[in-house]
MMTF fields as JSON, N, C-alpha, C and O atoms, coordinates in Angstrom:
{
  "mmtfVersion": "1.0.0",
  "mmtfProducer": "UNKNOWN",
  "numBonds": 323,
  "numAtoms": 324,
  "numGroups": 81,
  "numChains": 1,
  "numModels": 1,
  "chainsPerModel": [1],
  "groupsPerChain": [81],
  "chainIdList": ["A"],
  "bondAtomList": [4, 2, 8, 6, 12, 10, 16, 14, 20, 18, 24, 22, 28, 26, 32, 30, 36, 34, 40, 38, 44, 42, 48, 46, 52, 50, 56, 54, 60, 58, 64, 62, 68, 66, 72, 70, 76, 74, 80, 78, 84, 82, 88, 86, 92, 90, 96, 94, 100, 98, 104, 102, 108, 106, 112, 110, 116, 114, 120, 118, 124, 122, 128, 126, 132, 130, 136, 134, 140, 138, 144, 142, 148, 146, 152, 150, 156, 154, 160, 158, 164, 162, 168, 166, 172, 170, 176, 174, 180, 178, 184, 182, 188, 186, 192, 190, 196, 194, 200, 198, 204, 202, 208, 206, 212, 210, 216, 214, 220, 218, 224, 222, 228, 226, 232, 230, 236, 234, 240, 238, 244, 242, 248, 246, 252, 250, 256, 254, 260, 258, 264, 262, 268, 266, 272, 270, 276, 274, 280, 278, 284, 282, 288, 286, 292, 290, 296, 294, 300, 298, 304, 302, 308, 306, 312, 310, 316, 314, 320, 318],
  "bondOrderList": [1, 1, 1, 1, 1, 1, 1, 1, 1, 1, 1, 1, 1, 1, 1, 1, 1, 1, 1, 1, 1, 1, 1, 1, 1, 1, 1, 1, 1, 1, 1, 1, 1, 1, 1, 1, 1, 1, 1, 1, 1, 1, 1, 1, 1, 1, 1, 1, 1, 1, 1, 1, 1, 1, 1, 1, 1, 1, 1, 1, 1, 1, 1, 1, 1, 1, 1, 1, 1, 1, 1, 1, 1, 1, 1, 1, 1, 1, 1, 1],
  "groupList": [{"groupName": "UNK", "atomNameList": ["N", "CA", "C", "O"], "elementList": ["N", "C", "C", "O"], "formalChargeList": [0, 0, 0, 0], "bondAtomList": [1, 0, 2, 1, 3, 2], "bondOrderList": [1, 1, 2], "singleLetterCode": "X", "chemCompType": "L-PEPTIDE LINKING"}],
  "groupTypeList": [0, 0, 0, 0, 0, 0, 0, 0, 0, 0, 0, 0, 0, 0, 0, 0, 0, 0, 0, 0, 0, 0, 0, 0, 0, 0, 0, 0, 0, 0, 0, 0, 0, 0, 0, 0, 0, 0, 0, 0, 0, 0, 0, 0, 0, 0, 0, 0, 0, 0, 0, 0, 0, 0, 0, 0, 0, 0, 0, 0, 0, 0, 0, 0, 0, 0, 0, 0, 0, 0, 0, 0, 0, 0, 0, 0, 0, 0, 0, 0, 0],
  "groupIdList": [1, 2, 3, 4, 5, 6, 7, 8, 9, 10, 11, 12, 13, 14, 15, 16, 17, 18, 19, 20, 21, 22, 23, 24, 25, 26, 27, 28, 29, 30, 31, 32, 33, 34, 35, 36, 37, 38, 39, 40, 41, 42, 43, 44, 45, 46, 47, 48, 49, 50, 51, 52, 53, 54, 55, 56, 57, 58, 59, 60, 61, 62, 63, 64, 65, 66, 67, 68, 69, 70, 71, 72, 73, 74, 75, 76, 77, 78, 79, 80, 81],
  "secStructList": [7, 7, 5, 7, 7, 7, 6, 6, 7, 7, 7, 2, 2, 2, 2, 6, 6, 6, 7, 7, 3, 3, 3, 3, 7, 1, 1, 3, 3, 3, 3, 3, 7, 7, 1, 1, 7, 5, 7, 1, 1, 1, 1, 1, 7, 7, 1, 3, 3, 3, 3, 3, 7, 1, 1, 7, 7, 7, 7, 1, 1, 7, 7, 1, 1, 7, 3, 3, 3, 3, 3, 7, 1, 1, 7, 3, 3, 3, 3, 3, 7],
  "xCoordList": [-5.847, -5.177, -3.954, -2.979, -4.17, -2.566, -1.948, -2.35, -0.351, 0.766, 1.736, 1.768, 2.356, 3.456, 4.304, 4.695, 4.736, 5.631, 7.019, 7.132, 8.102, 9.367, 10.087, 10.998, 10.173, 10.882, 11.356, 12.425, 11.163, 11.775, 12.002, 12.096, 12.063, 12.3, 10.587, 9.669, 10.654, 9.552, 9.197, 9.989, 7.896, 7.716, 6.47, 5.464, 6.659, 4.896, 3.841, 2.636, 4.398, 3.478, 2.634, 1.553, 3.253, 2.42, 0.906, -0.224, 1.188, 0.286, -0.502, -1.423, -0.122, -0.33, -2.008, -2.314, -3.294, -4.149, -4.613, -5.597, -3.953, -3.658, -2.817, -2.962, -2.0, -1.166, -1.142, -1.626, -0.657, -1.422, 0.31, 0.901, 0.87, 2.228, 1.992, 1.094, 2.829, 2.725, 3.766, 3.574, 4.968, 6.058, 7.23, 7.499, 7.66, 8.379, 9.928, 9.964, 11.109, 12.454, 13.122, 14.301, 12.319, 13.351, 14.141, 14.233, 14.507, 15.302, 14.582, 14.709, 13.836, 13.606, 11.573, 11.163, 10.719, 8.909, 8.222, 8.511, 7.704, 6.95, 5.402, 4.789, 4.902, 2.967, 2.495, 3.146, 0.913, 0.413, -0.667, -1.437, -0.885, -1.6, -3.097, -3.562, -3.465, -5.031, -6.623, -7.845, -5.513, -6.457, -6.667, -6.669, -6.825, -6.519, -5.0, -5.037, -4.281, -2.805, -1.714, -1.221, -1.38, -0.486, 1.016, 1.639, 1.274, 2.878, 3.946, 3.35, 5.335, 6.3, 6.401, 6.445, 6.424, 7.34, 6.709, 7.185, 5.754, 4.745, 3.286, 2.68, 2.958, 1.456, 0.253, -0.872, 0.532, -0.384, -0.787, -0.519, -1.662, -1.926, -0.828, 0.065, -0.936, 0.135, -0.498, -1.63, 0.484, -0.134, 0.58, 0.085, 1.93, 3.189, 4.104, 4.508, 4.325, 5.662, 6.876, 6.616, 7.882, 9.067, 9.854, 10.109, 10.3, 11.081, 12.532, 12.526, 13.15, 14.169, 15.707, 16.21, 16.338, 17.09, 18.301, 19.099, 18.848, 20.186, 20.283, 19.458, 21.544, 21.944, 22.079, 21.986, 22.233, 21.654, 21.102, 21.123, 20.318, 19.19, 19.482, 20.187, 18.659, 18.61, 17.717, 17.349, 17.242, 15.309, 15.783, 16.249, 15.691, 15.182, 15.014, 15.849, 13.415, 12.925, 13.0, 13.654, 12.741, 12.424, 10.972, 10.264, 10.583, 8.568, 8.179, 8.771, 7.279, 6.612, 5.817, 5.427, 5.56, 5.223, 5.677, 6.549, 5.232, 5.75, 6.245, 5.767, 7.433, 7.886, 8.171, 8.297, 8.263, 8.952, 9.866, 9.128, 11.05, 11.59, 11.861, 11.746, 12.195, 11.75, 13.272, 13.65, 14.011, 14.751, 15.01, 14.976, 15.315, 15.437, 16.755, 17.693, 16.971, 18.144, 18.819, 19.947, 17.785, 18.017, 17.082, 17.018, 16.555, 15.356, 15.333, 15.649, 15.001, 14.978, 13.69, 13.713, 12.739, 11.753, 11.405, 11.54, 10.899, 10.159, 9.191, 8.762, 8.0, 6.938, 6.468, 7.114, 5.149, 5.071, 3.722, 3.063, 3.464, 2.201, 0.834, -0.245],
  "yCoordList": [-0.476, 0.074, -0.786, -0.925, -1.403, -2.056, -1.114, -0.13, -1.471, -0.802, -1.104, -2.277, -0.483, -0.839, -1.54, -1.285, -2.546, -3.746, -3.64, -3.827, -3.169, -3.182, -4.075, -4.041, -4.992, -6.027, -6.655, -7.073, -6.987, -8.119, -7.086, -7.424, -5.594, -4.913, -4.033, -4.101, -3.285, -2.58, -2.577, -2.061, -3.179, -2.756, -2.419, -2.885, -1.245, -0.381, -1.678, -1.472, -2.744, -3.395, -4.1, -4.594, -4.165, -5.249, -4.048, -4.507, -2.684, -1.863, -1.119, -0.307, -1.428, -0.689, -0.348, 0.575, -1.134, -0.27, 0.697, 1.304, 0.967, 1.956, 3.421, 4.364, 3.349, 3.709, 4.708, 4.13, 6.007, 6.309, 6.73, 7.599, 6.159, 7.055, 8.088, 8.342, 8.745, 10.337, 10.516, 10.925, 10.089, 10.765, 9.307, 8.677, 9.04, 7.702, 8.346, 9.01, 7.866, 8.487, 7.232, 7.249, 5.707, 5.042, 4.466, 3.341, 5.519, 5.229, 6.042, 5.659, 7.08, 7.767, 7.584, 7.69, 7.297, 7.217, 8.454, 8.42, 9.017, 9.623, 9.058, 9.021, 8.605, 7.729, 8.883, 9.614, 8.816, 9.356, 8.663, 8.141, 8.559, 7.115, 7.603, 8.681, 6.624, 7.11, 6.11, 6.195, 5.083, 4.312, 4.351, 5.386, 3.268, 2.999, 2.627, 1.887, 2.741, 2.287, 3.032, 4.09, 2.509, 3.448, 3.453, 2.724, 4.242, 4.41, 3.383, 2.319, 3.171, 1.871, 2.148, 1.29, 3.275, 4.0, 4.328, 4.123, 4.778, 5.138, 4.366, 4.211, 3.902, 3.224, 4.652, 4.471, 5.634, 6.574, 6.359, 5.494, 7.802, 7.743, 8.649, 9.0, 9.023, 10.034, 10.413, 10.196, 10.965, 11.717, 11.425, 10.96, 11.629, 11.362, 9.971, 9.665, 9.27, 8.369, 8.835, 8.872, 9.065, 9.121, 7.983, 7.571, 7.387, 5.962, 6.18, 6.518, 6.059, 6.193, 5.191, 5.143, 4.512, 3.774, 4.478, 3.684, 5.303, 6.274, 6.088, 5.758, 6.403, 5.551, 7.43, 7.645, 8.409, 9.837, 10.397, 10.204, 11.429, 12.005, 13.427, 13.749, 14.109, 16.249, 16.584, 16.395, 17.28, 18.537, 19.894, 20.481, 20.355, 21.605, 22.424, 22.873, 22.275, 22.604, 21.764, 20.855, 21.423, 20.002, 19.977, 20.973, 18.809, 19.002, 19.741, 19.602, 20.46, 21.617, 21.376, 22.245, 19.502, 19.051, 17.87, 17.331, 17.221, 16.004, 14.754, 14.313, 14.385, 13.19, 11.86, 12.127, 11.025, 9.988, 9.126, 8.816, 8.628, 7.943, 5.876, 5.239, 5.691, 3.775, 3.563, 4.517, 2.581, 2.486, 1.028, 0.565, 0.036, -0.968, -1.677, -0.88, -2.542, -3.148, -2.278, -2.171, -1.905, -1.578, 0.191, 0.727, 0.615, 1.992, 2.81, 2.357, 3.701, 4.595, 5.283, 6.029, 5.328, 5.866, 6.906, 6.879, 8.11, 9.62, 9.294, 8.786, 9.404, 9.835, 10.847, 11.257, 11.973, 12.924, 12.35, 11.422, 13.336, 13.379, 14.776, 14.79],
  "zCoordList": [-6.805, -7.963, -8.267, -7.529, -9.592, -9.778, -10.111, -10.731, -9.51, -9.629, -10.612, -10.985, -11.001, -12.17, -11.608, -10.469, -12.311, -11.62, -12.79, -14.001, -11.49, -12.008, -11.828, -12.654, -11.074, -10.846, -11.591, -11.146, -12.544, -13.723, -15.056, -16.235, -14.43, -15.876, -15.966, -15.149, -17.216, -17.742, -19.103, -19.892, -19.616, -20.639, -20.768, -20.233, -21.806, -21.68, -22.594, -22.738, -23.047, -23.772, -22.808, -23.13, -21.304, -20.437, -20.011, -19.843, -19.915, -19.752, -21.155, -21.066, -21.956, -23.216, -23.275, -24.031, -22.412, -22.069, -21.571, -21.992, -20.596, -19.688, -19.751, -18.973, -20.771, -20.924, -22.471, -23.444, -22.68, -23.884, -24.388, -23.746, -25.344, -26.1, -26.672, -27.475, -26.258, -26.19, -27.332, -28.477, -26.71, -27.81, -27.906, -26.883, -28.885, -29.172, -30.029, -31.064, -29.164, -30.316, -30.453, -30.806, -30.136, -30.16, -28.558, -28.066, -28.196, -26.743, -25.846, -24.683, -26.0, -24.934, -25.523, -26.679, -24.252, -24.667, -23.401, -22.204, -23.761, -22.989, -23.188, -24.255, -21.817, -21.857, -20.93, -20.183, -21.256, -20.48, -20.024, -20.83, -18.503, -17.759, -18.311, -18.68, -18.213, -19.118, -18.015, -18.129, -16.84, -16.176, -14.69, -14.024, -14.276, -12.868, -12.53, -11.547, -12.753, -12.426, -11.514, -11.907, -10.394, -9.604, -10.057, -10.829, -9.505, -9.288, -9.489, -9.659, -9.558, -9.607, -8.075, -7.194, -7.943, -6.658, -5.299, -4.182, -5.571, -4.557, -4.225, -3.165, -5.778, -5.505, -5.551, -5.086, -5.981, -6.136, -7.89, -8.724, -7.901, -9.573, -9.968, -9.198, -11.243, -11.915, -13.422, -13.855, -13.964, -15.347, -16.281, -17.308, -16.147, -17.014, -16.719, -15.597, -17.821, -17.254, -18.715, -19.917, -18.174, -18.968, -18.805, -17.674, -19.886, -19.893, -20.754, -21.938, -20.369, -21.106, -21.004, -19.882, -22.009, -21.685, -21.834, -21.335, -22.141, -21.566, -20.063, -19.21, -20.027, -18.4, -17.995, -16.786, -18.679, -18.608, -19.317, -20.533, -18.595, -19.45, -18.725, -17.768, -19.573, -18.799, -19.424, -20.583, -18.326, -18.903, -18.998, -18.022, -20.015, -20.311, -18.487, -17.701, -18.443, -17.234, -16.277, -16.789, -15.107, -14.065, -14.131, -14.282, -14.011, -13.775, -12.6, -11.53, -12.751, -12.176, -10.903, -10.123, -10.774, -9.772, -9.321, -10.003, -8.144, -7.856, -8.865, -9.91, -8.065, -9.309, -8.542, -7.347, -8.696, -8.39, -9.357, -10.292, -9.556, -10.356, -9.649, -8.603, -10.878, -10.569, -11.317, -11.997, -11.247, -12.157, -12.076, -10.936, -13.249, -13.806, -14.468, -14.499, -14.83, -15.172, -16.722, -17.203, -17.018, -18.348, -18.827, -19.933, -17.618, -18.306, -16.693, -15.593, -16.946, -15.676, -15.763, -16.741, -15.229, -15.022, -14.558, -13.335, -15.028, -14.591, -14.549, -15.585, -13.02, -13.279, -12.953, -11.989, -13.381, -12.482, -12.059, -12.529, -10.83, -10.16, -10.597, -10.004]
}
């Protein structure tokens, strides 16, 4: 399973097959994984990635299940499981 590669940064265009946009504001993208692709963080699969370039962010609720976060020079990463 390739894994999401954070190292040099993130952009959903290097996965944009894999990867389905859900919701777009500009600064904040919610994808939903649609392939074979693991984790930044773990190397597992997942369902949700939240990307967001605010250096803070706040939920409503917290996700209801496992998460892992990735974070980058410039974007901070939510994923859930």
């Amino acid at each position: 399973m390739e894994r999401i590669d954070v190292d040099d940064g993130f952009s959903m265009h290097e996965y944009r097959a894999k990867l389905k946009l859900l919701k777009d504001n500009g600064d904040t993208r919610i994808l939903e994984h649609r392939d074979d692709l693991g984790c930044p963080s773990c190397g597992q699969a997942f369902d949700r990635l939240f990307v967001t370039e605010h250096r803070t962010t706040s939920f409503d609720t917290p996700p209801d299940r496992p998460f892992c976060l990735a974070r980058t020079d410039e974007k901070l990463l939510l994923i859930t499981h």
